[in-house]
N, C-alpha and C positions, 0 to 999 in steps of 0.2 A: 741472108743478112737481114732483110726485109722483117722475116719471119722472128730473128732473132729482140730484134728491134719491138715489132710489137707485143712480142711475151715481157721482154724488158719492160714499158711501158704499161700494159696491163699490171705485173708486180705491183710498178712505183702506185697507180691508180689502186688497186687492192690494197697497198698499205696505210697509203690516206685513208680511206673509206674505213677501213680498220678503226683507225685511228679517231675519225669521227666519231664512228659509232662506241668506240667506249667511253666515249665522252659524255655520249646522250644523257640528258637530266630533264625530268617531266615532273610538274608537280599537280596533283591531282587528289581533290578530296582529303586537304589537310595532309597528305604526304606526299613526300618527295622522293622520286625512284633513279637510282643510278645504274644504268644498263639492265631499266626492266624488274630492279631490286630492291625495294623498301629501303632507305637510307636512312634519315627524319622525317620529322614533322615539322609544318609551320603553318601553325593554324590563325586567321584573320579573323578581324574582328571590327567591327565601324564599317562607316560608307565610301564616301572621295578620300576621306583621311584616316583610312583608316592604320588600326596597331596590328603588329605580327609577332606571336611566339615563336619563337627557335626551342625546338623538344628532341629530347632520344625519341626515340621508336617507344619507348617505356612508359613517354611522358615527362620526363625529369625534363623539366625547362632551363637553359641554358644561356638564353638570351633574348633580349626585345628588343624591337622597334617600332619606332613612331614618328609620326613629321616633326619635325623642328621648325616652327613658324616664324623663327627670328634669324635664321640661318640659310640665305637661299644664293642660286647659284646668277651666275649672270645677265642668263634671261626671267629670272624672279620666281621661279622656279624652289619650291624650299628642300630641301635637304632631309632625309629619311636618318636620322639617329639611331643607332644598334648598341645597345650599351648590354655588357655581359655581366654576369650576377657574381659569378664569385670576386671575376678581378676587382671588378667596376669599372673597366678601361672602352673606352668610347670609340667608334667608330663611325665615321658619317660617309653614307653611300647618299649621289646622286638616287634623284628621283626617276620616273621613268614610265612609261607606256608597262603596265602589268607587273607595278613593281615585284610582287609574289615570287613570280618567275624570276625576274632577276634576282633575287635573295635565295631563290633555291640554287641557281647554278651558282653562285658564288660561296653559297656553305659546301658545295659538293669540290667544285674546283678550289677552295682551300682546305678542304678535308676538315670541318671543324669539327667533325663526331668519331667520336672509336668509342664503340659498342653503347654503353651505355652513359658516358661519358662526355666530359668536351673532353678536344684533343687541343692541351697546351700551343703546340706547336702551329698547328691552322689554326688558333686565335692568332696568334703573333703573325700568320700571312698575312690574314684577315685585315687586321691593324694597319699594319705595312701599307695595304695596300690599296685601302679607306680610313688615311689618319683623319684625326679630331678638329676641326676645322672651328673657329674663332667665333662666335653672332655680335650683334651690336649687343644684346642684353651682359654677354660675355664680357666685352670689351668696358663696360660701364662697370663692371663688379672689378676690373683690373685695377681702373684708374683709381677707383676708390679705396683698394685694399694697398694700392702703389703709395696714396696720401696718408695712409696711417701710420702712427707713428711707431709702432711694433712691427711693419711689414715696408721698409723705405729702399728700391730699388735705386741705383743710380743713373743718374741720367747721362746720356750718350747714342755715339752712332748706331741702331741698331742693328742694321745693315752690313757693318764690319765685321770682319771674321776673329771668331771669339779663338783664342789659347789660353793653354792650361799649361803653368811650369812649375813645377813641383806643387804646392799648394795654392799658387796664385792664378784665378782665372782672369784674363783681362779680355777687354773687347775693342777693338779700336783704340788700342793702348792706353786704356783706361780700366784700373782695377775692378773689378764689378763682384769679387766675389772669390770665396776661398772652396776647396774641399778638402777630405781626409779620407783612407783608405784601409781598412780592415779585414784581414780574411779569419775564419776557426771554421769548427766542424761541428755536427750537430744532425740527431736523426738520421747518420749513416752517410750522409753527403757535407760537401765542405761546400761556403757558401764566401762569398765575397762582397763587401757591401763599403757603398762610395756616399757620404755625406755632404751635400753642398749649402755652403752656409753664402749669407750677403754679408756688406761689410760691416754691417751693425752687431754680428753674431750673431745672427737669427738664423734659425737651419731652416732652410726653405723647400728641401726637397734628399731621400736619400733612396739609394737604387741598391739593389738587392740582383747577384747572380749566384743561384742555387746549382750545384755540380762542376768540379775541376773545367770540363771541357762547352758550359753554357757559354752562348752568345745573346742570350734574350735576356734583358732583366724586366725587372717588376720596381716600376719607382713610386714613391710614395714620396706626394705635394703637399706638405702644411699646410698651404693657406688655403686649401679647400676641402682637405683632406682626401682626396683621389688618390688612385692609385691607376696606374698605366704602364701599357708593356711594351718596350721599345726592344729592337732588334739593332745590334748592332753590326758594320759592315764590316769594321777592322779593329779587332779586340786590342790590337797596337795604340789605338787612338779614344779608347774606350771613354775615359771622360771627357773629352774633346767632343764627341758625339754626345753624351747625355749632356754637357753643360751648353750647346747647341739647340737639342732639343729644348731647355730649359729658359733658353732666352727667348726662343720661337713663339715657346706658349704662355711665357711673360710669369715665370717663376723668379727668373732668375733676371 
């Protein structure tokens, strides 16, 4: 029994250890290895502050980062910004002890690369999982595009929980805004795309889901002209979720 026991236990220890080691991620001389195997690159550049490319293996550059001096964390600490080239869609990772290292294990454990490429899909981890976080510089561009008189948000609870019923979004039962809803097909995939306007008729924001069975869209923000890629958790609730997101980041 005894015996039986410790080969049991050995197993469960082998299978961790397994497990770890495929994990392993080392970045070294501008690339990054994933169990021992060339994955990307991210090559640095600057001193205390400095910027980092995100590349294929090829070179095809994918994405940057750089400190954000007006966006920092609790202990004053500022915030590393990853912004990717094609979408534009922003991501802010904490700072840290050898940030390099942490950027390589986090491109590898969201899989942002297939082959030569970015991988759609580990962007949207990516995102998810270092969203876009607010600065004072940011919050001063809000207020001011909030007082103009072609971009006039309504004022109310923010705080309250926003619904969407048929066309009408409200927030703390205060109308704040409409949408509409459109689906066709096009370049062999059907795409689906959700409009959210304020109450003025200004369209402030519209999201885009590309493929019958997509859960991630690609929304695009007028007032700054962004684009950003949200993941949704329950396709049942799908605008409820983007017109959430959209009061969060002061779109909407």
């Amino acid at each position: 029994m005894k015996k039986l026991l410790l080969l049991f236990s050995f197993s469960i220890l082998h299978s961790a250890f397994s497990i770890l080691h495929a994990q392993k991620v080392k970045w070294e001389n501008d690339t990054v290895y994933k169990n021992n195997a060339p994955y990307c690159l991210i090559k640095k550049s600057g001193g205390l502050e400095a910027t980092f490319s995100i590349q294929t293996l090829k070179g095809t550059e994918v994405a940057v980062s750089a400190v954000d001096k007006d966006l920092k964390d609790e202990n004053g600490y500022p915030y590393y910004r990853v912004t990717f080239l094609v979408s534009k869609s922003i991501a802010d990772v904490p700072n840290g002890f050898n940030f390099g290292n942490k950027l390589a294990k986090a491109c590898v454990e969201n899989d942002i690369i297939t082959g030569d490429s970015l991988n759609s899909g580990g962007e949207s981890r990516f995102l998810v999982l270092y969203p876009q976080r607010k600065s004072a510089v940011q919050n001063m561009d809000i207020v001011n595009v909030a007082n103009n008189n072609n971009y006039v948000m309504v004022d109310r609870d923010r705080k309250g929980i926003v619904t969407v019923m048929g066309a009408s979004i409200k927030q703390s039962n205060v109308e704040i805004g409409s949408c509409t809803e459109k689906s066709g097909a096009g370049g062999g995939s059907t795409y689906k795309t959700v409009s959210f306007y304020l109450p003025t008729g200004t369209k402030c924001a519209e999201a885009t889901f590309t493929g019958a069975a997509a859960t991630s869209c690609t929304i695009v923000t007028f007032k700054d002209n962004g684009q950003h890629v949200l993941t949704i958790q329950n396709m049942a609730m799908k605008n409820e979720e983007i017109a959430r997101w959209l009061v969060d980041n002061y779109y909407l």
